[in-house]
N, C-alpha and C positions, 0 to 999 in steps of 0.2 A: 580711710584711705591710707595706702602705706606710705610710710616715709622713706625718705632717698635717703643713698649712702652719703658720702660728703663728694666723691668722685661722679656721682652720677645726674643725668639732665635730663628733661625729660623735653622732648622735641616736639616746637610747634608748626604749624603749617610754614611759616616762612624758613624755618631753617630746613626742614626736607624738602625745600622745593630748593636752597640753595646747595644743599649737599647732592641730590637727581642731576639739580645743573651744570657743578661742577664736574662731575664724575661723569657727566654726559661730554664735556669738551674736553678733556681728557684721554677721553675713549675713541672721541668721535669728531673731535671741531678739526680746525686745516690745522692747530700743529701739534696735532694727536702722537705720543711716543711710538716708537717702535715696541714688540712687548717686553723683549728685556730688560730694557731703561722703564716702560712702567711698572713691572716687578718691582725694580729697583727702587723705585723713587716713591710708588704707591706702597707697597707691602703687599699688596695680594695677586693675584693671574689675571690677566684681561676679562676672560670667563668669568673668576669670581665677581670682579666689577658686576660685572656686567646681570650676572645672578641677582645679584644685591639692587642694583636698579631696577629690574623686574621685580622682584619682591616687593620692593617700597613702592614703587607704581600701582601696584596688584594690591596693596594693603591699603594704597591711599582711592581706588575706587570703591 
C-alpha cells in the first residue's frame, strides 16, 4: 500500500457523507448564498460545487 504525504487523508465513509452534506446546505438548504458570496466564501463556482457532489455521489455508488 502506498503511503500518504504528511498533508494528505484519506476519507472514510463518515467524512464524505459530512463533506456531500455540507456542500449540499450550502448549495441548496434555506440559507443558501447568493453565488458571488459562495465564490467568495467557498473558493470554487456553484457549478463546480456542484460537479464535485455529483462525482462523489457517483463514486460512492
Amino acid at each position: 500500500m502506498a503511503r500518504l504525504a504528511a498533508d494528505q487523508y484519506v476519507l472514510g465513509a463518515d467524512d464524505v457523507l459530512a463533506i456531500v452534506n455540507a456542500l449540499g446546505e450550502v448549495l441548496d438548504g434555506p440559507d443558501a448564498m447568493d453565488d458571488p458570496e459562495f465564490r467568495l466564501r467557498i473558493g470554487v463556482s456553484r457549478t463546480a460545487a456542484r460537479q464535485a457532489v455529483q462525482g462523489i455521489r457517483g463514486a460512492r455508488s
